[in-house]
C-alpha positions as CSV (number, residue, x, y, z in Angstrom):
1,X,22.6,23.9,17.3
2,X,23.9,25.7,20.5
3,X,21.4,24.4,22.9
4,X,21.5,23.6,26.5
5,X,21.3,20.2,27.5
6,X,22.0,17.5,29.8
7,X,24.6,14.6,29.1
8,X,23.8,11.0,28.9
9,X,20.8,11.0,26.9
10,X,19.8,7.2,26.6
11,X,17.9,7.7,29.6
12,X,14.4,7.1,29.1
13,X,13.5,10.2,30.7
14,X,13.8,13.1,28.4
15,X,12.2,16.3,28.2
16,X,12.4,19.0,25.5
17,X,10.9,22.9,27.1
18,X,11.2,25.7,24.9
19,X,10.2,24.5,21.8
20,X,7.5,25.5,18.5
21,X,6.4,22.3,18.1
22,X,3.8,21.7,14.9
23,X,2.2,18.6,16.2
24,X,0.5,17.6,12.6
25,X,-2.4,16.7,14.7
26,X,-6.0,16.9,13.7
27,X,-6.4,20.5,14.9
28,X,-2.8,21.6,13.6
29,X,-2.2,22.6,17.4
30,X,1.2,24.1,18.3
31,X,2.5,23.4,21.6
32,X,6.0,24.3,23.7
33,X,7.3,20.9,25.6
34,X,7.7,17.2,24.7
35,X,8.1,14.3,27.8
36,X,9.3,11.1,26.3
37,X,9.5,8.1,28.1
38,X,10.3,4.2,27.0
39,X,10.6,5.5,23.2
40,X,7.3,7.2,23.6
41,X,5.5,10.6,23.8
42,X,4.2,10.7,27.3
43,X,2.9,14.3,27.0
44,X,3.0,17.6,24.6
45,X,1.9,20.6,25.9
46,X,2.9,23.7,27.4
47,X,6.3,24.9,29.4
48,X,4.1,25.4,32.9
49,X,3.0,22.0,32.8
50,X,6.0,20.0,31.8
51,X,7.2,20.1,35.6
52,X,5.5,17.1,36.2
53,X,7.5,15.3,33.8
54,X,10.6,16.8,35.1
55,X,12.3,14.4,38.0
56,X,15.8,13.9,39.7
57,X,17.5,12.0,36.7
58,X,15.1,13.5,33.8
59,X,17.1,14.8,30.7
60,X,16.0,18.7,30.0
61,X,16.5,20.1,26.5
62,X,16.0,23.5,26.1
63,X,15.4,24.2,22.3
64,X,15.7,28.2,22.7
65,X,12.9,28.4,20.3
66,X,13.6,26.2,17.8
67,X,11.0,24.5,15.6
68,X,9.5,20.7,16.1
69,X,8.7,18.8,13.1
70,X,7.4,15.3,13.0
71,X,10.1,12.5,12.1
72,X,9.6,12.3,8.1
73,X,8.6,9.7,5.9
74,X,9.4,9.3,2.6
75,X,7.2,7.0,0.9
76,X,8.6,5.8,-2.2
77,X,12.8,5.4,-1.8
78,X,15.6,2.6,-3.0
79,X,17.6,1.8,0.1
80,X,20.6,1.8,0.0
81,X,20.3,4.5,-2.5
82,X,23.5,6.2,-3.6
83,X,25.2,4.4,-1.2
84,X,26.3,1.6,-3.0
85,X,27.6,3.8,-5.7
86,X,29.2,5.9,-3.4
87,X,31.1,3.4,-1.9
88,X,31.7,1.1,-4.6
89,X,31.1,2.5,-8.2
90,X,31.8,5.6,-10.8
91,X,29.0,7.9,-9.4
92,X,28.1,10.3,-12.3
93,X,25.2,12.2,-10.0
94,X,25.8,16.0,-10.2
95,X,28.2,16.0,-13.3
96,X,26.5,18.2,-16.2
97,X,28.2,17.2,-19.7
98,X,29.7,14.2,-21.4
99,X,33.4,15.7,-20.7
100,X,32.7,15.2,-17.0
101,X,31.0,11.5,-16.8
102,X,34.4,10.4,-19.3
103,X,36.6,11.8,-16.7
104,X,34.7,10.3,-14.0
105,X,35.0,6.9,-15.3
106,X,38.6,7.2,-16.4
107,X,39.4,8.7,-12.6
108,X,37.5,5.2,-11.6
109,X,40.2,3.0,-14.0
110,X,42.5,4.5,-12.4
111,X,42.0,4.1,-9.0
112,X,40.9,0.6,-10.0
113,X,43.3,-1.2,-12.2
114,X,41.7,-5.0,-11.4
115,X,38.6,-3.9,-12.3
116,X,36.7,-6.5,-14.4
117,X,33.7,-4.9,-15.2
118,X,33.2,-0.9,-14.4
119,X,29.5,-0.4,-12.7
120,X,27.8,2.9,-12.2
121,X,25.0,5.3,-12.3
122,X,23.8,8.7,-12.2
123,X,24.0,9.6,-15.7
124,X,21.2,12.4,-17.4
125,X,19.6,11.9,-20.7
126,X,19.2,16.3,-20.4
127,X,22.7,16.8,-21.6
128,X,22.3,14.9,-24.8
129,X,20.8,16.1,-28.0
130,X,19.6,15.1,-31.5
131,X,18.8,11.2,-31.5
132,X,20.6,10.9,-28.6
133,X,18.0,12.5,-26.4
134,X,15.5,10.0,-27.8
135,X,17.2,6.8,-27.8
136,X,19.9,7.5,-25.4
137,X,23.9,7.8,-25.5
138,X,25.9,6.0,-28.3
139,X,28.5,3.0,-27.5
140,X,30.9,5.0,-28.9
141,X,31.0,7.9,-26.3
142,X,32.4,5.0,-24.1
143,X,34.0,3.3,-26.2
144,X,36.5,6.4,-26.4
145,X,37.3,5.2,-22.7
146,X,37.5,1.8,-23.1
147,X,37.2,-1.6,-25.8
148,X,39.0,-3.8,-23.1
149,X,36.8,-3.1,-19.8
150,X,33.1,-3.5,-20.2
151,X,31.2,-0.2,-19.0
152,X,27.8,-0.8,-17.6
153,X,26.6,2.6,-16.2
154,X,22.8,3.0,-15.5
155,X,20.7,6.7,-15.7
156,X,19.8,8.4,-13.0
157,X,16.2,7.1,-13.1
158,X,17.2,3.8,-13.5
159,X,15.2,2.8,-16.4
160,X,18.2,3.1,-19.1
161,X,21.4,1.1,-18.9
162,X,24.3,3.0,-21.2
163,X,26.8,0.2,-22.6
164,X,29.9,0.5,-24.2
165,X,30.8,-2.1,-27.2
166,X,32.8,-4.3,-24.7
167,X,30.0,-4.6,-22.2
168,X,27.7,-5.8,-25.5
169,X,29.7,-8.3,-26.0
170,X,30.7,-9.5,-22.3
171,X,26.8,-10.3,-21.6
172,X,26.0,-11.7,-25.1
173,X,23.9,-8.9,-26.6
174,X,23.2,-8.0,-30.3
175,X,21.0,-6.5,-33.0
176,X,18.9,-10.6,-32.6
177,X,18.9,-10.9,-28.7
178,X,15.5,-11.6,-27.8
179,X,14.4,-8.4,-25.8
180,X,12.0,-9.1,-22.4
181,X,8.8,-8.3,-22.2
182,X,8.5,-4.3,-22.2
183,X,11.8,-4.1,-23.0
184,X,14.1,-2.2,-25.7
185,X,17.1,-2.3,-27.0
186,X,18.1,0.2,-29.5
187,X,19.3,-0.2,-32.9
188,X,21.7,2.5,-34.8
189,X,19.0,2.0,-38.0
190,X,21.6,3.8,-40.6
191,X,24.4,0.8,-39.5
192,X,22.3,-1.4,-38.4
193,X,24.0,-1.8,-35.3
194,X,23.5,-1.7,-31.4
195,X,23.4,1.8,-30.4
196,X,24.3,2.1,-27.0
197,X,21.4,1.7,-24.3
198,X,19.3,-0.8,-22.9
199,X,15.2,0.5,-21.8
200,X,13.3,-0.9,-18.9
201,X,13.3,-4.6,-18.7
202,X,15.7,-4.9,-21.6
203,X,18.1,-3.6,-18.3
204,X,17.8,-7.3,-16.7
205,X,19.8,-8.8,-19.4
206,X,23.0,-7.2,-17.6
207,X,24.4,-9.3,-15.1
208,X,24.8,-7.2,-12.2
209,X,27.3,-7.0,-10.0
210,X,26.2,-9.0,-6.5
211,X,27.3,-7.1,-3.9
212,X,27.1,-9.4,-0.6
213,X,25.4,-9.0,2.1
214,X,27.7,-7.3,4.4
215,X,28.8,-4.7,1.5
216,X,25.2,-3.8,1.3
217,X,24.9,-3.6,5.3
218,X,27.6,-1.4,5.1
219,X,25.9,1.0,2.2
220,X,22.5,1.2,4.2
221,X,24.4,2.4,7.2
222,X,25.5,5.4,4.9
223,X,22.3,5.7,3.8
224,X,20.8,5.1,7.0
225,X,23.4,8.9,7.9
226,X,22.3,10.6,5.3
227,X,18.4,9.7,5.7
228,X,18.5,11.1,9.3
229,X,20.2,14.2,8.9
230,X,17.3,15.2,6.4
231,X,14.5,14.2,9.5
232,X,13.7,11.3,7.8
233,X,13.1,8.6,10.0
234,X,11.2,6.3,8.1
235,X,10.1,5.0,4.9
236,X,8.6,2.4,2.0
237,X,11.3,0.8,0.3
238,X,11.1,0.0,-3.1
239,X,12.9,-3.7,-3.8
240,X,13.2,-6.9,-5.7
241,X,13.3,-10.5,-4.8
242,X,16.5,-10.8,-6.9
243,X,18.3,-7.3,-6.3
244,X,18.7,-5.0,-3.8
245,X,18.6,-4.8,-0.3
246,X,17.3,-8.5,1.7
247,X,15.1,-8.9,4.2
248,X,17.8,-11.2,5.8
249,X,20.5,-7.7,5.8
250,X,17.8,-5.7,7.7
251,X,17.5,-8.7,10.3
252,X,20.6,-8.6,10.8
253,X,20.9,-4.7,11.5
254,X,18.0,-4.8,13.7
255,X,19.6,-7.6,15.9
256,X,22.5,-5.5,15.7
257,X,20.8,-2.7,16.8
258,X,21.4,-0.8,13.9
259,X,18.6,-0.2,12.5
260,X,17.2,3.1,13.5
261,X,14.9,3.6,11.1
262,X,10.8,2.0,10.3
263,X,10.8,0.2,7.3
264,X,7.5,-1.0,5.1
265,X,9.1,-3.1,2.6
266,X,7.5,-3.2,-0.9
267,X,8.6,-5.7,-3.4
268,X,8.3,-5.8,-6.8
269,X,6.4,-8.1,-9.5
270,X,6.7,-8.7,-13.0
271,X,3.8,-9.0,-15.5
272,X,5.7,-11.6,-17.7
273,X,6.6,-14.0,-14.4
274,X,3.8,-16.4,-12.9
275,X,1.9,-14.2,-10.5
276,X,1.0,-16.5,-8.2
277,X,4.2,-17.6,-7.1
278,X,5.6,-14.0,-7.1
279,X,3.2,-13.4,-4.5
280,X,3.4,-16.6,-2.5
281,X,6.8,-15.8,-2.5
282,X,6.3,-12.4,-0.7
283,X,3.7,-13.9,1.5
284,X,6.8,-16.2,2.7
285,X,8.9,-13.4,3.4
286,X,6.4,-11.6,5.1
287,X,6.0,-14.2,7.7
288,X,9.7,-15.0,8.1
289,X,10.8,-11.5,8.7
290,X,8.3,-9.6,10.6
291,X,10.3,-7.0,12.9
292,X,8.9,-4.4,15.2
293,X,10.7,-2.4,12.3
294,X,10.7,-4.0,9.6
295,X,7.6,-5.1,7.6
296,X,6.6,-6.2,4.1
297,X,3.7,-4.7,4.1
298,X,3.4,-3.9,-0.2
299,X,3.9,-5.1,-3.6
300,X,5.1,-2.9,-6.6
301,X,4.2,-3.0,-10.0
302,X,5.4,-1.9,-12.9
303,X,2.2,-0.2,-15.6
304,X,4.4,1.3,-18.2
305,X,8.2,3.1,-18.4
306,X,9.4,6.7,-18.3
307,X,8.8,9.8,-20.8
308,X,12.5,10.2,-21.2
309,X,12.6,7.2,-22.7
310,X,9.8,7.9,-24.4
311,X,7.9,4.3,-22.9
312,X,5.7,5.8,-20.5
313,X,1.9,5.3,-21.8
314,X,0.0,8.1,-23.0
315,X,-3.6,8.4,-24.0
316,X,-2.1,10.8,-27.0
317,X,1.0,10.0,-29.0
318,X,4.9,11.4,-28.3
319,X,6.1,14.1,-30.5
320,X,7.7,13.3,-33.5
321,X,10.5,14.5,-32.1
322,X,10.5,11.2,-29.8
323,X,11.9,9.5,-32.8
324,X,8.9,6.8,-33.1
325,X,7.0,8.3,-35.6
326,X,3.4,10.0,-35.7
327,X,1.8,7.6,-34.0
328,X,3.5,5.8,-31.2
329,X,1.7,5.9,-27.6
330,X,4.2,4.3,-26.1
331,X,4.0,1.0,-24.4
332,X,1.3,-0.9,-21.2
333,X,3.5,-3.3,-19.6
334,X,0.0,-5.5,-18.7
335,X,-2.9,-7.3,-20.2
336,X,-5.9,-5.7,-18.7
337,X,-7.5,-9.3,-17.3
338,X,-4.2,-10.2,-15.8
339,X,-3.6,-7.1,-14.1
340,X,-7.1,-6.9,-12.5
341,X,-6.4,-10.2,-11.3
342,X,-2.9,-9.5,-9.7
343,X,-4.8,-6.7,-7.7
344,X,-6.9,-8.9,-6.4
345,X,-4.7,-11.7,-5.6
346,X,-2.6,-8.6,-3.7
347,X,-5.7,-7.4,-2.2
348,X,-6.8,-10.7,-0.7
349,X,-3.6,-11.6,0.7
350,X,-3.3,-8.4,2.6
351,X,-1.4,-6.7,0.3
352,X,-1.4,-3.5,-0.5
353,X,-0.4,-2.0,-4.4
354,X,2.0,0.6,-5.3
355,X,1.6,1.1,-9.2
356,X,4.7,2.7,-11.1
357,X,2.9,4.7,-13.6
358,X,3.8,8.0,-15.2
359,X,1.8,8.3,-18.1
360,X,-2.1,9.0,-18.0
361,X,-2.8,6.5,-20.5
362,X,-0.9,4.0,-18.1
363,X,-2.9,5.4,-14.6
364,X,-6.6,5.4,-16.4
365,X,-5.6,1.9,-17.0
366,X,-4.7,0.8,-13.5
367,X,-7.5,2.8,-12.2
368,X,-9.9,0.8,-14.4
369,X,-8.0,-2.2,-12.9
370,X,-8.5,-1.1,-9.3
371,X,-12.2,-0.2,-10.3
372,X,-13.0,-3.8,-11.2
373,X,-11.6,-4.9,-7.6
374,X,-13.3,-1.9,-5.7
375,X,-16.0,-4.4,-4.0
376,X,-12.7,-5.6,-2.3
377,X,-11.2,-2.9,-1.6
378,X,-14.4,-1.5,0.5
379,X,-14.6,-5.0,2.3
380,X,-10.8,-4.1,3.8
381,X,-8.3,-1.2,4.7
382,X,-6.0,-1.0,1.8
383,X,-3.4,1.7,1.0
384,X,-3.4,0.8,-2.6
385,X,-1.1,4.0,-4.2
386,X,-0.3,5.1,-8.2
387,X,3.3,6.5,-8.0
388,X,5.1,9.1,-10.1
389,X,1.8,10.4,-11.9
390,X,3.4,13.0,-14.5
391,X,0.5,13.0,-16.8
392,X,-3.0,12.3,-15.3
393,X,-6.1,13.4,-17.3
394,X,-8.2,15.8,-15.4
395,X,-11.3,12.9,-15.6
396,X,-9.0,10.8,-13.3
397,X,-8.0,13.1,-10.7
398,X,-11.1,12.5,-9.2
399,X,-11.4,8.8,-9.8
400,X,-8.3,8.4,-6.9
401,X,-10.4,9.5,-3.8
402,X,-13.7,7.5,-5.5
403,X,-11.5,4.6,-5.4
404,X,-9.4,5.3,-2.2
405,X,-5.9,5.4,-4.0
406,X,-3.0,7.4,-2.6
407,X,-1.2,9.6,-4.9
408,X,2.3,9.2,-4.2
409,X,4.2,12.3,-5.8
410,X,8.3,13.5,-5.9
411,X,7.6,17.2,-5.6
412,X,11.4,17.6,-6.5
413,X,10.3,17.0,-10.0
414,X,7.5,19.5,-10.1
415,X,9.7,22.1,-11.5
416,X,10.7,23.3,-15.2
417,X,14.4,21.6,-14.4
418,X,17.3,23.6,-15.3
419,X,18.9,21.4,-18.6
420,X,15.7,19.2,-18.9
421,X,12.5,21.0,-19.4
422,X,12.9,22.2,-22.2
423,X,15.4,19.6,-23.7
424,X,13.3,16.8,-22.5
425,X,9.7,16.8,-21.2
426,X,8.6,19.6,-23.7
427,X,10.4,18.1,-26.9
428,X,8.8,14.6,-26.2
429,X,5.3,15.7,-24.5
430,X,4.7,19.5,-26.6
431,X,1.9,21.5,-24.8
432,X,1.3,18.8,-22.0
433,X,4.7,19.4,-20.4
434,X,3.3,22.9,-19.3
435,X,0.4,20.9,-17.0
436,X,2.3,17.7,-15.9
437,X,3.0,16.4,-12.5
438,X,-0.9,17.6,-10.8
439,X,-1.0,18.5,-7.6
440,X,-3.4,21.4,-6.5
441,X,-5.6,19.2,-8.5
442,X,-5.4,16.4,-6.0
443,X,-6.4,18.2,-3.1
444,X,-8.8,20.0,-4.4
445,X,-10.6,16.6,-5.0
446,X,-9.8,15.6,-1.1
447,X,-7.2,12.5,-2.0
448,X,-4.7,11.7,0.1
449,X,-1.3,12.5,-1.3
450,X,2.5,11.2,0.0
451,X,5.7,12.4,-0.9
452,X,8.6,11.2,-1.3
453,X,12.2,11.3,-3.3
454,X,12.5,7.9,-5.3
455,X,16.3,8.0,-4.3
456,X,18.5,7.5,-5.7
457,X,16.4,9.1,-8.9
458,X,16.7,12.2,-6.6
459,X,20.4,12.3,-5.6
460,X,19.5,14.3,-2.7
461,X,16.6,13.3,-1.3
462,X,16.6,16.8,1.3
463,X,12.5,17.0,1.9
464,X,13.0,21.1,2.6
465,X,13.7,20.8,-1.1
466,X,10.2,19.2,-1.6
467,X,8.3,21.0,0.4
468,X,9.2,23.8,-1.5
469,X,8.8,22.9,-5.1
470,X,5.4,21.8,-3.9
471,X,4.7,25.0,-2.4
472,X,6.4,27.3,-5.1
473,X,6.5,24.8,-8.3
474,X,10.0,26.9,-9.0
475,X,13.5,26.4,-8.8
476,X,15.4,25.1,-5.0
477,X,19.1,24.2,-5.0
478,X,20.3,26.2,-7.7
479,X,23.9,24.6,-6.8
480,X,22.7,21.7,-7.3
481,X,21.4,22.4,-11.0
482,X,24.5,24.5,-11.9
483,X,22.2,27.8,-12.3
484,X,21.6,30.7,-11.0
485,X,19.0,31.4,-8.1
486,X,15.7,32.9,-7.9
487,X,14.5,36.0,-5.5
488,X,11.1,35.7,-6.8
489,X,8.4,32.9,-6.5
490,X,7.0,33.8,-9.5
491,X,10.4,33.8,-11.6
492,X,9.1,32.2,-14.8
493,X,12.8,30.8,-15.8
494,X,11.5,27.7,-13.7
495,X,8.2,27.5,-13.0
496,X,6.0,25.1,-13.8
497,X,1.7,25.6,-13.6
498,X,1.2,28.0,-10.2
499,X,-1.8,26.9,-10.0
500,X,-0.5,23.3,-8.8
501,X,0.8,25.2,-5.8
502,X,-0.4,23.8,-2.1
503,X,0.5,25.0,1.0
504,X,3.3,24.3,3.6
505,X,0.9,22.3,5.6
506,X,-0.6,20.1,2.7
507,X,3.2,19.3,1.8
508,X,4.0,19.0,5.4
509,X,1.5,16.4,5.7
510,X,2.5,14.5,2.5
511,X,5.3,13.8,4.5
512,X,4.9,13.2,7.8
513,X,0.9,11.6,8.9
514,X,-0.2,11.0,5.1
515,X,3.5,9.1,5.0
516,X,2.7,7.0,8.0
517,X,-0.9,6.2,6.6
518,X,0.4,4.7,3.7
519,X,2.3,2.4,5.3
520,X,0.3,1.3,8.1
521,X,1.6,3.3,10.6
522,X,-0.3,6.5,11.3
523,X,-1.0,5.2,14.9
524,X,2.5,5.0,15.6
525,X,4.1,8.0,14.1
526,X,3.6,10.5,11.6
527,X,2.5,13.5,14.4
528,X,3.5,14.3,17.9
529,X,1.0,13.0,20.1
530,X,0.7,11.3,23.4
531,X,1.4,7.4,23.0
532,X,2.9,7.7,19.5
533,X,6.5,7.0,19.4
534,X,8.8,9.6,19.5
535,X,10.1,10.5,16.0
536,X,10.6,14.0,15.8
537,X,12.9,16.5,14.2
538,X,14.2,20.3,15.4
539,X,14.8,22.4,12.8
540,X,16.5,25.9,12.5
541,X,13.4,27.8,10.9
542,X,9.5,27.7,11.1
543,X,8.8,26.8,7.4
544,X,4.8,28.1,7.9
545,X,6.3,31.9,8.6
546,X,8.8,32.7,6.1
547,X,9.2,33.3,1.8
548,X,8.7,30.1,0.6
549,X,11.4,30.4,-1.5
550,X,13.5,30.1,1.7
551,X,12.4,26.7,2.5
552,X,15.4,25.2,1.1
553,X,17.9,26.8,3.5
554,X,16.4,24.6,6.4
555,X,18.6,22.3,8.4
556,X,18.1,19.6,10.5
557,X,19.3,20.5,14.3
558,X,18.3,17.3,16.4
559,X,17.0,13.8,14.9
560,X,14.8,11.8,16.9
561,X,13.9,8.0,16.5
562,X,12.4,5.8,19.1
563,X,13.3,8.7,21.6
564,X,16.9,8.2,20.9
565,X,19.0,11.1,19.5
566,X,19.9,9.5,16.0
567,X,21.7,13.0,14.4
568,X,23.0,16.2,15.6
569,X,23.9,18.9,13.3
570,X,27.6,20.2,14.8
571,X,26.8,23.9,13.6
């Protein structure tokens, strides 16, 4: 961005003149100028009465136009993401056939002769066929690599672990391992032997590899670079108790004074674990670490698996062509009882809920849950959510804003994706592929949706790229999906149900002050207002005034957080 602009600016004085600033406030105003003192919006208005603000060591910005965005928030993300892959594993995100993932993990070898175990992710189930696209790659595809070096790669979505015969062995796994609850491990029926893949729980027999704390510091701070030059400036972390990031790493960045973004920390819980204790446990952490920007302020459950893997619960059965027959539905990872009581126990303990559920048999389910507790839930200010939401019956579109509950959606998916579509979701689903992912449908009912990426599941979580699948329900980053591009919004190649379509400032919203409501924070952030703190973002194009189909090609000029300048593009 070739703006004019003072030096030095960790002054506490700064103000931006010159500006389109979309303020996401309740009347949609637009305004010119931005003051920002002590990390906070002092006043937003027009370029006349900025002088005030303006003194002897005052930093002026002149945006020559440029557009003003809210910071964004994506609610519903895996910190550090790629990141640890990136730095540490064979990545596989971006490759398109089996050819490229064996020369990715060979190029890994390589580079890596000590290796001990080979760790990685990123793989697609859309460039397999026949069984394969049911019950996942065989062994054998690695074992062409390797029978010395155990290969342990997980799918992009994370719900499928891809093992070579070495890596069966190394972690004690055979056709009579007892499988967790939820679980699957599939079975070559014709040799009676392990396939290849491991399906949702059946995952946590692997023995990960434990990164330390430092190695996972240093992934978030990659992360941390990448999630500010796409404006996004805060967000609800998806984690564990046993994996992924620690409440103890983001301490230490904060007192660091690394940590430049907000963080509501969700945690997840496991049906087939006592409750109780999982949830004491997070009550324990939420005490110890409670940072201005760091809070665990959620708890995650798991309802039911992924149509891919053909384990996400429907209310009608999988195609045949899912491999389970005429009648499989696929699988509720809960007893009804016990789940209604989790939500309570959440509930009570000021918790809110952020259900993983993809099939509509699994959300009727949880909404029946939720239903049970609503006497609760109207005592207090929860932000209980159902994420991910690919098939909801039309009956229960309307049951979220009865019930309060936040639909939290990944508008990258709401496409017919290029090698997937048609390989995938309509071979598994039939007919209801054509209507999945609902979106129109929620606002028209007046409930609060969120958006969000569910990185590292969306390799690039770029929220340009959301807010125009959302608005278009067609192709965006045709590089990235190794096709061609569209000039027309209603190209049919790609898209999936127009009638889903919402507008730029619905999608806007999901991510910026419906973002911040979800976790807590709408107060704070979330919309350019005076005393909210100052996360913003300058962009190169107002996204309300041009095709929709151009939505992709914005970039991220200036990154604000707390007032500080967190990213600058260097075009």
């Amino acid at each position: 961005m070739n703006i004019k602009r003072c030096n030095d600016l960790d002054n506490n004085d700064i103000v931006i003149i010159n500006a389109k600033v979309y303020t996401i406030d309740k009347e949609d105003s637009i305004k010119e100028s931005i003051a920002i003192k002590n990390k906070k919006i002092i006043y937003v208005g027009n370029n006349k009465d900025i002088n005030k603000y303006i003194k002897k060591d005052t930093k002026v910005i002149d945006a020559k136009g440029n557009i003003i965005l809210p910071g964004m928030v994506d609610s519903h993300i895996h910190p550090p993401g790629t990141a640890l892959t990136e730095l540490y594993e064979v990545s596989l995100y971006g490759l398109n056939s089996i050819d490229e993932y064996k020369e990715a993990i060979r190029i890994f070898i390589d580079k890596n002769p000590d290796v001990k175990v080979v760790y990685g992710g990123g793989w697609s189930l859309g460039i397999f066929e026949g069984k394969e696209l049911g019950k996942g790659p065989k062994k054998e595809h690695l074992d062409d690599i390797s029978i010395d070096i155990p290969i342990v790669l997980r799918a992009y979505d994370g719900h499928t672990m891809w093992l070579n015969s070495k890596a069966f062995k190394e972690f004690n796994i055979n056709i009579d391992t007892q499988c967790p609850n939820g679980g699957k491990i599939e079975i070559n029926e014709e040799t009676n032997e392990l396939w290849g893949t491991l399906k949702e729980s059946a995952i946590h027999i692997i023995e990960e590899h434990n990164y330390s704390e430092e190695e996972y510091m240093k992934a978030f701070e990659l992360f941390q670079r990448k999630m500010h030059e796409f404006g996004i400036t805060s967000i609800l972390s998806m984690s564990g108790m046993k994996f992924g990031m620690s409440p103890n790493a983001y301490k230490r960045l904060f007192e660091e004074g690394k940590l430049k973004m907000r963080i509501s920390n969700s945690i997840i819980i496991f049906s087939d674990e006592d409750i109780k204790s999982q949830i004491d446990e997070i009550k324990n952490i939420r005490e110890k670490y409670d940072l201005d920007l760091f809070k665990t302020t959620t708890i995650k459950l798991l309802a039911d698996g992924v149509i891919e893997g053909s384990t996400a619960y429907l209310l009608e059965p999988y195609k045949v062509e899912a491999g389970m027959g005429t009648d499989y539905y696929g699988e509720f990872l809960w007893k009804e009882e016990i789940l209604e009581n989790t939500i309570k126990y959440c509930n009570e303990n000021n918790f809110s809920i952020h259900v993983h559920s993809v099939g509509d048999g699994s959300t009727k389910k949880v909404l029946d849950a939720v239903e049970k507790n609503y006497k609760l839930q109207e005592k207090k200010d929860f932000r209980n959510t159902i994420t991910h939401l690919q098939l909801v019956n039309n009956n229960d579109i309307r049951r979220f804003k009865e019930l309060s509950i936040i639909a939290a959606v990944q508008p990258y998916w709401h496409i017919k994706g290029p090698k997937w579509w048609d390989e995938v979701d309509y071979k598994l689903l039939g007919d209801r592929a054509k209507y999945e992912y609902p979106l129109n449908s929620f606002i028209k009912e007046g409930v609060i949706i969120t958006s969000s990426s569910d990185h590292s599941v969306t390799p690039e979580p770029n929220p340009f790229y959301a807010i125009e699948a959302g608005v278009t329900r067609n192709l965006y980053n045709s590089k990235y999906f190794g096709v061609e591009d569209i000039n027309n919004i209603d190209d049919e190649r790609y898209l999936l149900n127009k009638d889903e379509r919402i507008s730029v400032m619905d999608m806007v919203k999901s991510f910026t002050i419906n973002g911040a409501y979800a976790i807590f924070r709408e107060n704070e952030i979330g919309s350019i207002e005076v005393g909210k703190y100052a996360d913003f973002i300058v962009v190169d194009r107002d996204i309300f005034n041009i095709d929709p189909i151009d939505i992709e090609k914005t970039k991220v000029l200036i990154t604000f957080f707390n007032g500080e300048i967190v990213y600058e593009s260097n075009n």
